[in-house]
N, C-alpha and C positions, 0 to 999 in steps of 0.2 A: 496627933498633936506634935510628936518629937518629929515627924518630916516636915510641915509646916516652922516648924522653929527652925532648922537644918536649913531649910530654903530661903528662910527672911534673913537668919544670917551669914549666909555667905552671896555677894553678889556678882552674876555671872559677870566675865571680862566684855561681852557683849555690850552687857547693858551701861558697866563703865563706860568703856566708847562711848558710848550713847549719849549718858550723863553729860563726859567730858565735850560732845559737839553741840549738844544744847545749851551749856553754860558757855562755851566761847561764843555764839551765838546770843545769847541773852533769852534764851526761847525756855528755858527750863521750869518749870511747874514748881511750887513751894513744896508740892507733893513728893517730887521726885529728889529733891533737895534733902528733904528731909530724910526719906528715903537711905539716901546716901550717906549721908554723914552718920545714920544709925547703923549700917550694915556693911558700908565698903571699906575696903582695907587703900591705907596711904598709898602703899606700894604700887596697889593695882593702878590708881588714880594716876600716880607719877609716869607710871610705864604707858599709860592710856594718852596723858595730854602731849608727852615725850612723841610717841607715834602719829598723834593729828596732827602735831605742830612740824613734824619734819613735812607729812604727808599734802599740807597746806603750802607751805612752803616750796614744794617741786612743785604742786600744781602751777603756783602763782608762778614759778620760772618757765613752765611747759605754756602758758596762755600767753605770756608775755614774747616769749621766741616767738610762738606762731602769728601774734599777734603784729611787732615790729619787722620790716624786711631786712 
């Protein structure tokens, strides 16, 4: 019972990610919503959207060079 609790409370930085590209996407579950906001820490979240959002960002400049001549 105490590793089940251990586990639900603390959520892996993975699964942040996760969270954070399904919510920028709109695609997120009410499940996993919920989820999150009972078990993930700010921190994690900020450091998570911080990294997609640069990581988006390059992509969209790396498509668009390749894309224009």
């Amino acid at each position: 019972m105490a590793e089940d609790k251990d586990e639900q409370a603390k959520l892996p930085f993975w699964k942040t990610m996760l969270s954070v590209m399904q919510a920028s996407f709109g695609v997120q579950s009410s499940a996993n919503k919920e989820r999150d906001f009972a078990n993930g820490s700010v921190k994690g979240f900020i450091v998570a959207a911080v990294i997609f959002t640069a990581l988006f960002i390059l992509t969209l400049v790396v498509v668009v060079r390749l894309v224009l001549p």
